[in-house]
PASEBA-1860 file (N, C-alpha, C; in nm, 3 decimals):
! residues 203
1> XXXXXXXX> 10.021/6.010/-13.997/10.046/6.151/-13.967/10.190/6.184/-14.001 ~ 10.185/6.282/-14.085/10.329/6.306/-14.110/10.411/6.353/-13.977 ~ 10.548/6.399/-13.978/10.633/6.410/-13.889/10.641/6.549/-13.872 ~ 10.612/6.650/-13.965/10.596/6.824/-13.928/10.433/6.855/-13.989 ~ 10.424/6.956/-13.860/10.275/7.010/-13.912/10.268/7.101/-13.904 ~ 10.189/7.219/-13.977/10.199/7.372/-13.977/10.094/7.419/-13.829 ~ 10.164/7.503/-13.776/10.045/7.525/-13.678/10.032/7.723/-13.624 ~ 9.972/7.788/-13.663/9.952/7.930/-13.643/10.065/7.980/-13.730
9> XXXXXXXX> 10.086/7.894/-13.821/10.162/7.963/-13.953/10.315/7.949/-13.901 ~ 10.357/7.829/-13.827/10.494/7.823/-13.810/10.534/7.658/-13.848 ~ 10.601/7.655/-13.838/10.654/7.510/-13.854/10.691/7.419/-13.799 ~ 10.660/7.310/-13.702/10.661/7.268/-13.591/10.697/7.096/-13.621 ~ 10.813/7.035/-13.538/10.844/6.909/-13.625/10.792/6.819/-13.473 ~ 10.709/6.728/-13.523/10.663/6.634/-13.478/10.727/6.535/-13.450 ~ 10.694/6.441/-13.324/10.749/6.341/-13.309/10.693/6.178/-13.344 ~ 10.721/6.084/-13.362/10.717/5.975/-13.432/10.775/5.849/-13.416
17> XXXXXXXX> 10.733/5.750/-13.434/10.855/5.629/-13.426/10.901/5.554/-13.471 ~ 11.031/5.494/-13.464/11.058/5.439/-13.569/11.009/5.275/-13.607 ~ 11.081/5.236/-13.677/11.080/5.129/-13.779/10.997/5.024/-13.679 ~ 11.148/4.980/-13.520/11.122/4.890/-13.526/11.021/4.963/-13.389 ~ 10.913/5.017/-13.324/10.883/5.080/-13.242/10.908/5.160/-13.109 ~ 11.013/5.190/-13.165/11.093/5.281/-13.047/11.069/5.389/-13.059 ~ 11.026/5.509/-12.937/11.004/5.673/-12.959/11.124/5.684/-12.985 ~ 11.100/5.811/-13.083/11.195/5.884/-13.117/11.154/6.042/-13.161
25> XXXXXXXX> 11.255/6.156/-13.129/11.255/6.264/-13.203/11.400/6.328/-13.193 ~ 11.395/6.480/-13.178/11.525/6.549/-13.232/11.597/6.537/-13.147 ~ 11.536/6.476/-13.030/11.635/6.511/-12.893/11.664/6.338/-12.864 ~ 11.602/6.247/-12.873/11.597/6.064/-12.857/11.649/6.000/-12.985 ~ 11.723/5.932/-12.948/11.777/5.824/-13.026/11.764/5.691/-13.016 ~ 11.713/5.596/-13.075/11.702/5.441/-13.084/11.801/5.367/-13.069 ~ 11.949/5.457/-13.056/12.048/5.320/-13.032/12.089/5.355/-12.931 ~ 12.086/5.349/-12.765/12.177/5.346/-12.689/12.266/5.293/-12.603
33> XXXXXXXX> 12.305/5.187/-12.706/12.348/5.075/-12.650/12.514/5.073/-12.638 ~ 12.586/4.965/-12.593/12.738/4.973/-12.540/12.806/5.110/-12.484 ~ 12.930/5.125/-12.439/12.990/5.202/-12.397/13.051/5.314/-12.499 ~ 13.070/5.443/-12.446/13.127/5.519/-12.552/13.266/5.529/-12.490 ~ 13.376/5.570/-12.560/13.528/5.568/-12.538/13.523/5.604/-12.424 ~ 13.481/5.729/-12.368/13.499/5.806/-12.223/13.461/5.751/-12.143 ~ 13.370/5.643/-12.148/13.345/5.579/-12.009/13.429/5.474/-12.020 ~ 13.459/5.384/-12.148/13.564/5.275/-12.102/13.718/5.350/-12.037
41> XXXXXXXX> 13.747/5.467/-12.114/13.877/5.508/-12.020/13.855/5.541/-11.868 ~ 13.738/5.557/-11.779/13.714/5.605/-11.681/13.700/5.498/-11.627 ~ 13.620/5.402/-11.698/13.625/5.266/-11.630/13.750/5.164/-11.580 ~ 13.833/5.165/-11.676/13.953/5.121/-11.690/14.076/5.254/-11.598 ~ 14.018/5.342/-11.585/14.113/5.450/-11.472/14.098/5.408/-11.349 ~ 13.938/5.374/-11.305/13.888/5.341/-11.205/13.995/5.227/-11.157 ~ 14.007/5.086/-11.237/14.035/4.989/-11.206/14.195/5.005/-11.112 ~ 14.263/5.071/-11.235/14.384/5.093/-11.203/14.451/5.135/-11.072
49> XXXXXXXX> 14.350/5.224/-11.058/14.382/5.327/-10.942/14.310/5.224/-10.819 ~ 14.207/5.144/-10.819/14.209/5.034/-10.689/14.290/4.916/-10.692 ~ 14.362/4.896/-10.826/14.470/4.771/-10.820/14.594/4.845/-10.744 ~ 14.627/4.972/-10.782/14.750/5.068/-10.696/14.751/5.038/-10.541 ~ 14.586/5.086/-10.523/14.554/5.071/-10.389/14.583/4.969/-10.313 ~ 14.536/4.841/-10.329/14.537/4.712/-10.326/14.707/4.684/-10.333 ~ 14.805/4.697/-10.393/14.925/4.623/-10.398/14.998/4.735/-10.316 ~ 15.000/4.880/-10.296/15.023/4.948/-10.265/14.998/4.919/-10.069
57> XXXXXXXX> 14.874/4.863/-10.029/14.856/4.816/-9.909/14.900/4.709/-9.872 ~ 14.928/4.620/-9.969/15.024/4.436/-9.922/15.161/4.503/-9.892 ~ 15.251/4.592/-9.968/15.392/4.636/-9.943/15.377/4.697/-9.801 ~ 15.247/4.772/-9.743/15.246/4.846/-9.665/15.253/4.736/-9.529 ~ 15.199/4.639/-9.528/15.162/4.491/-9.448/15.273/4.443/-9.405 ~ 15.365/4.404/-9.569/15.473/4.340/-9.554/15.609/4.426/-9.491 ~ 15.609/4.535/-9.521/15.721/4.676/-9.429/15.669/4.656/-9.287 ~ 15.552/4.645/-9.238/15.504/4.640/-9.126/15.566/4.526/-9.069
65> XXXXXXXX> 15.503/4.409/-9.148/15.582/4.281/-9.051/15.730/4.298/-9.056 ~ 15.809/4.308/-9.129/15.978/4.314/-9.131/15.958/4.434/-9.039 ~ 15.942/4.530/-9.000/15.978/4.602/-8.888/15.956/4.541/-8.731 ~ 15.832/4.472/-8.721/15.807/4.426/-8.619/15.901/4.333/-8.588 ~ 15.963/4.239/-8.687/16.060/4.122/-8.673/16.161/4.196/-8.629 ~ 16.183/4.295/-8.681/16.326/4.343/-8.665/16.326/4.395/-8.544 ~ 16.230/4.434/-8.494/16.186/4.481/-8.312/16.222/4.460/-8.228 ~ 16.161/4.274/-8.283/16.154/4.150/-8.198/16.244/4.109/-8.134
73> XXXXXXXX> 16.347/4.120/-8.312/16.450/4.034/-8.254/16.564/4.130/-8.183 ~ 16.607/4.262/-8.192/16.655/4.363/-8.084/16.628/4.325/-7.952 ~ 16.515/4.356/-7.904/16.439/4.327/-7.834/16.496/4.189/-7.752 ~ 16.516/4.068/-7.843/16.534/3.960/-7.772/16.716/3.994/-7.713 ~ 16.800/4.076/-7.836/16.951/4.078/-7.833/16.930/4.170/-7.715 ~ 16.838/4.228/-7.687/16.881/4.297/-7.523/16.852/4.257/-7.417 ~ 16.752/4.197/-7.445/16.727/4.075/-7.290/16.820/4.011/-7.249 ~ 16.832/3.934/-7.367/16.986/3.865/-7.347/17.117/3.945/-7.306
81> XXXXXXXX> 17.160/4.022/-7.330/17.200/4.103/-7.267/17.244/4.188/-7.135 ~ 17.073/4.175/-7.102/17.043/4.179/-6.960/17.025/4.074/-6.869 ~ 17.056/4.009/-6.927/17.042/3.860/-6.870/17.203/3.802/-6.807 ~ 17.269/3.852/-6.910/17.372/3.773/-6.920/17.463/3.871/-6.790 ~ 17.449/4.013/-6.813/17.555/4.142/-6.716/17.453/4.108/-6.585 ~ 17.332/4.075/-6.560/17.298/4.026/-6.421/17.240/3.919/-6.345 ~ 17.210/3.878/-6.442/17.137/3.710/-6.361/17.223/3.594/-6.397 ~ 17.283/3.577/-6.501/17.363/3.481/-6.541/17.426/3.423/-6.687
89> XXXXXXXX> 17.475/3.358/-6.718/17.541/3.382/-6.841/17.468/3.321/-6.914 ~ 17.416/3.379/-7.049/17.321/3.327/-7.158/17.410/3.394/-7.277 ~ 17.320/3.281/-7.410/17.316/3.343/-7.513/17.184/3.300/-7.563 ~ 17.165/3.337/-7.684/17.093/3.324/-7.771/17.073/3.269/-7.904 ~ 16.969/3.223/-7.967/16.990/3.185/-8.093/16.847/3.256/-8.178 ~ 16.840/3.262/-8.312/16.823/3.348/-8.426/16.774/3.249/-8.486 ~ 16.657/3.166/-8.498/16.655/3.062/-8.617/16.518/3.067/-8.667 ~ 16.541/2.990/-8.770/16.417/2.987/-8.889/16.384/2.832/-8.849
97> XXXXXXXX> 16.231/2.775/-8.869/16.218/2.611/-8.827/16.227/2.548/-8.975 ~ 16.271/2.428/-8.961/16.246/2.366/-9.050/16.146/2.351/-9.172 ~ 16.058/2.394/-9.165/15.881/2.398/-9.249/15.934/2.550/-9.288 ~ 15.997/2.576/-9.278/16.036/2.810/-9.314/15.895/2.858/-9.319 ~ 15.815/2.829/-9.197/15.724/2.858/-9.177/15.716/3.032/-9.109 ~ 15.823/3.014/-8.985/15.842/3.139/-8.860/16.014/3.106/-8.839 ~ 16.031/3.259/-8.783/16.096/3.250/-8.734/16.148/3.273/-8.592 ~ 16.219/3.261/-8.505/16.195/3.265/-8.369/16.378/3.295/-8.281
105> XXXXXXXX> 16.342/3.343/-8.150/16.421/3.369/-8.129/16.452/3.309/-7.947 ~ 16.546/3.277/-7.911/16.544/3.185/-7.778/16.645/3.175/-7.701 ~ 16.645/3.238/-7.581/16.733/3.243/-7.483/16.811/3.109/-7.406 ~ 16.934/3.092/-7.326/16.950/2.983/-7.297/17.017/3.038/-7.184 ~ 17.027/3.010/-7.037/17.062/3.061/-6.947/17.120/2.953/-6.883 ~ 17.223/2.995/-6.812/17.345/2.889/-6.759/17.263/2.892/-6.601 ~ 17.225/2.727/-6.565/17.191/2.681/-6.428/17.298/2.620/-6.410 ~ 17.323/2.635/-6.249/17.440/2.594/-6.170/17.429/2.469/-6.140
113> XXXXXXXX> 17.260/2.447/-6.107/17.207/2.333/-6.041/17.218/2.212/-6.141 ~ 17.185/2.221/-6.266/17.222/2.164/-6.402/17.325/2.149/-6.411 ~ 17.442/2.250/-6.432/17.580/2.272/-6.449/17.545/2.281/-6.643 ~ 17.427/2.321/-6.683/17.398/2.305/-6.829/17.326/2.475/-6.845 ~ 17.332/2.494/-6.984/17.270/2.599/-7.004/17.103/2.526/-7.015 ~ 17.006/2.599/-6.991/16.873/2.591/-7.029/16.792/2.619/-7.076 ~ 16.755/2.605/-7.207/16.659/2.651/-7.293/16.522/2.737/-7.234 ~ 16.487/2.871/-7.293/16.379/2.909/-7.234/16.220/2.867/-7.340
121> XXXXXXXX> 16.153/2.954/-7.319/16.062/2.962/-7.435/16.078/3.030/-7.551 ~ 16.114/2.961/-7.637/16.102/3.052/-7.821/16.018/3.134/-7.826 ~ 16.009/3.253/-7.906/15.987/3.351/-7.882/15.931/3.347/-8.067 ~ 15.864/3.377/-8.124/15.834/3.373/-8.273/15.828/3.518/-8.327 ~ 15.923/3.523/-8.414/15.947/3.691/-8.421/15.927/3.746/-8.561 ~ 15.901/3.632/-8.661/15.841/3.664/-8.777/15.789/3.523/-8.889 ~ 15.740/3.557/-8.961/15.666/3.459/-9.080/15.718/3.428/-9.153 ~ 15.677/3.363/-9.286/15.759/3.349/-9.400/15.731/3.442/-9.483
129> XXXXXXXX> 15.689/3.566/-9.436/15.635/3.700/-9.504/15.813/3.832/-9.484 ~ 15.849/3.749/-9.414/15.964/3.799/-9.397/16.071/3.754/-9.454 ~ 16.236/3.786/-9.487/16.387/3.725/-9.525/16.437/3.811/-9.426 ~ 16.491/3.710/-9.353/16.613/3.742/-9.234/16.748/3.679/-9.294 ~ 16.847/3.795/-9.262/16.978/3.762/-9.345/17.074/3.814/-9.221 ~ 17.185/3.751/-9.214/17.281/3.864/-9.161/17.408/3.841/-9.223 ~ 17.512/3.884/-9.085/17.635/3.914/-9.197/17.773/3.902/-9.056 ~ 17.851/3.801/-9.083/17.926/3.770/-8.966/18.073/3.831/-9.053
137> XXXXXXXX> 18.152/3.896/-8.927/18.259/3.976/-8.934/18.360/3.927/-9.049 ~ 18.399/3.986/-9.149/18.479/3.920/-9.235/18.419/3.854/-9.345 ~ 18.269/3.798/-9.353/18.213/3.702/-9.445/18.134/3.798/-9.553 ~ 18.040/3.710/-9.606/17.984/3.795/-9.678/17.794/3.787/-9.626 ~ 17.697/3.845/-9.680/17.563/3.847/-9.612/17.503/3.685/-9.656 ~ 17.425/3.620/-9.568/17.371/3.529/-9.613/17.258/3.507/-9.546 ~ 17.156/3.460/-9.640/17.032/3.432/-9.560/16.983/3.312/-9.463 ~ 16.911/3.359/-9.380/16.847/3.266/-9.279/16.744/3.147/-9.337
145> XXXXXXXX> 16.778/2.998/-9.403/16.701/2.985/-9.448/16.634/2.856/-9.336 ~ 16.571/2.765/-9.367/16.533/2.684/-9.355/16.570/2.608/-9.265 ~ 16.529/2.607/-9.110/16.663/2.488/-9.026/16.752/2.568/-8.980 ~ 16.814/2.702/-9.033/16.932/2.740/-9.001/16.940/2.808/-8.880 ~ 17.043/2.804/-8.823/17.069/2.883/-8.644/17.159/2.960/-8.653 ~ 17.135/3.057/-8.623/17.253/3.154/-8.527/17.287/3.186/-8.399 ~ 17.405/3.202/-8.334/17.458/3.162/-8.178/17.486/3.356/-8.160 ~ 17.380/3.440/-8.051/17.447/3.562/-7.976/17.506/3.532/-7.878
153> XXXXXXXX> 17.628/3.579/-7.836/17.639/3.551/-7.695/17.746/3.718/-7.641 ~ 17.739/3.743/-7.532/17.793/3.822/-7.451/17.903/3.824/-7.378 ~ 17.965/3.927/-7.356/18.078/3.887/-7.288/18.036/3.964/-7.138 ~ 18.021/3.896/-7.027/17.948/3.933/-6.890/18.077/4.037/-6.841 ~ 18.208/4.066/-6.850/18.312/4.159/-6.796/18.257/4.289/-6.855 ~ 18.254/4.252/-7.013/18.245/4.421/-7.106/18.083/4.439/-7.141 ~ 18.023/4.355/-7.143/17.862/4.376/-7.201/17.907/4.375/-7.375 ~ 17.997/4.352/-7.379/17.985/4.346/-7.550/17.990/4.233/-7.619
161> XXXXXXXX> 17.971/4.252/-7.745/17.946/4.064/-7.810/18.066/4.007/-7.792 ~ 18.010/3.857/-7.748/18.156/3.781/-7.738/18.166/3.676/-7.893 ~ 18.282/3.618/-7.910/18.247/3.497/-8.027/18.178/3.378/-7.966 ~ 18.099/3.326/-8.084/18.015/3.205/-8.000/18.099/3.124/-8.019 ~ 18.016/2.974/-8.059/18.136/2.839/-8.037/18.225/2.823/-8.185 ~ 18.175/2.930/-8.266/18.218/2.942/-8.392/18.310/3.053/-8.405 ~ 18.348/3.099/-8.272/18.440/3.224/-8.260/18.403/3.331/-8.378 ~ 18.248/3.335/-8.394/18.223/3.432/-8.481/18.097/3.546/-8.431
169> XXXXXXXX> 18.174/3.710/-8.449/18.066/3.794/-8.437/18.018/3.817/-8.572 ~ 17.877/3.930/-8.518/17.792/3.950/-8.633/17.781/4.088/-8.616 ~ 17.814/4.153/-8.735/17.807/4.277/-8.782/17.647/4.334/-8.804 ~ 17.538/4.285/-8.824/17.456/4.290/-8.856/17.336/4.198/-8.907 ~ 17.172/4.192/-8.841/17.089/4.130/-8.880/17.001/4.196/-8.968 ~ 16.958/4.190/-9.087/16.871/4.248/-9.171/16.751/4.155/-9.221 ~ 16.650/4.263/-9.190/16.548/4.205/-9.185/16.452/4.239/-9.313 ~ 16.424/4.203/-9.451/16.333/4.225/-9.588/16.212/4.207/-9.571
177> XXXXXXXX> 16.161/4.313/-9.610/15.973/4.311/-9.641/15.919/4.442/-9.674 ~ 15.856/4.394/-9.797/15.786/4.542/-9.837/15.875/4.647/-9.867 ~ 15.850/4.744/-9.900/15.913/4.871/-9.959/16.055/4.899/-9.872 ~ 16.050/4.878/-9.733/16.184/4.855/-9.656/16.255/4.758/-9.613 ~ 16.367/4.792/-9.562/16.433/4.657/-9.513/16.487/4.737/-9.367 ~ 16.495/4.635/-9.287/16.522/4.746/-9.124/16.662/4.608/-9.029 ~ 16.783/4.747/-9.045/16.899/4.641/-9.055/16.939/4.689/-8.877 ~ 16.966/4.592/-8.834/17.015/4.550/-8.678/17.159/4.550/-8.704
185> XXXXXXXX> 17.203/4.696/-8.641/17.364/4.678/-8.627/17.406/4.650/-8.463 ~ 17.497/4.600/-8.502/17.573/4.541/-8.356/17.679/4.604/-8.347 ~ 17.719/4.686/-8.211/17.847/4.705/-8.230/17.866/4.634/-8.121 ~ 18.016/4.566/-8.184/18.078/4.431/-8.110/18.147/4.483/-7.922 ~ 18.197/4.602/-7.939/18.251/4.633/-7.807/18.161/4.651/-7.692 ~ 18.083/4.761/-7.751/17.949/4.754/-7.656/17.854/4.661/-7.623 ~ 17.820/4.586/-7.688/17.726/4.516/-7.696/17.571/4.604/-7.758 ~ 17.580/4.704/-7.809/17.483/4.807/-7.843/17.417/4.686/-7.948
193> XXXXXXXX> 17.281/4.683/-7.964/17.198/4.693/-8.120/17.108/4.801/-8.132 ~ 17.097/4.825/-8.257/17.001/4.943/-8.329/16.965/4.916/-8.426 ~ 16.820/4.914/-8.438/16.728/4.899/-8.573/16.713/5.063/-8.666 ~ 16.772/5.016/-8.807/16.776/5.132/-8.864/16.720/5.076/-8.994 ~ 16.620/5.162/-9.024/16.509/5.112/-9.156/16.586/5.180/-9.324 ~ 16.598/5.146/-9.440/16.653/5.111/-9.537/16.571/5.149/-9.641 ~ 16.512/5.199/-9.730/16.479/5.150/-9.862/16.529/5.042/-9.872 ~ 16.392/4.956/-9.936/16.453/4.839/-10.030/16.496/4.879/-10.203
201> XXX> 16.585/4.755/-10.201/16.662/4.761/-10.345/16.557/4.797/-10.434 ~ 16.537/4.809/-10.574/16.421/4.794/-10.689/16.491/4.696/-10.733 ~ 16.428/4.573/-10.785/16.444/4.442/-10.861/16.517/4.484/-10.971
END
């Protein structure tokens, strides 16, 4: 049967199939196979825009934990604090463990009965999802790495930082992660700290 047939005197095109038996007519085509440009760019838009998502939510994770650290460790510089202007004379230490697994933070309170200061319970105030750095009066910033300690201590007359056994204060603890960085200033007379959040650098 041919492919057009006359019918009430008009001209009417028939449909048919091809070669290898596939329908076909004016409106069907036999090849519809692979992608055409517009869907690989939509496909490939798609991707992009959930990889954004995706790395866009780890920075969001990692700002989260460096804020919480930076909380933490306030948090611990005022206990101590309060520790020291009424129950008895403490300081504190700031350290990372050996494995730079966590980091943690730990009070030490002067017993009479001892005649020794006494370690309390460590306190774990961030991961290795975090860089804790600070910056002692006069020096330059350096990071908290591995093993390393830092000494707070108070002065119980003024409430403000005293020098530890290193006759050294600290201007500031800064805490890195994610899109911010959230820096712990000390002012030395008062004994004040305040967490104040940063843009981070761009690489």
């Amino acid at each position: 049967m041919g492919a057009e047939t006359q019918k009430n005197g008009k001209l009417h095109r028939g449909s048919g199939h091809s070669g290898d038996g596939q329908y076909i007519n004016n409106r069907c085509y036999s090849n519809n196979y692979g992608y055409s440009l517009i869907e690989l760019v939509i496909v490939l838009a798609i991707i992009a825009i959930l990889m954004s998502t995706v790395f866009y939510s780890i920075i969001l994770i990692f700002s989260a934990n460096a804020k919480s650290c930076a909380n933490d460790i306030q948090r611990s510089i005022g206990d101590c604090k309060v520790t020291t202007m009424g129950r008895a004379s403490a300081y504190m230490t700031l350290y990372r463990d050996a494995a730079n697994e966590n980091v943690y933070t730990k009070m030490y309170i002067w017993d009479k009965g001892a005649g020794d200061y006494v370690e309390s319970e460590p306190q774990r105030v961030g991961t290795r999802r975090v860089t804790v750095k600070y910056k002692a009066f006069g020096d330059v910033e350096k990071e908290l790495l591995a093993g390393d300690e830092i000494e707070i201590w108070f002065d119980r007359a003024t409430g403000g930082f005293a020098d530890n056994a290193s006759h050294t204060f600290y201007e500031h603890i800064r805490v890195e992660g994610g899109s911010k960085n959230f820096r712990i200033a000390m002012i030395q007379l008062t004994g004040k700290s305040e967490v104040i959040a940063e843009t981070a650098a761009t690489p």
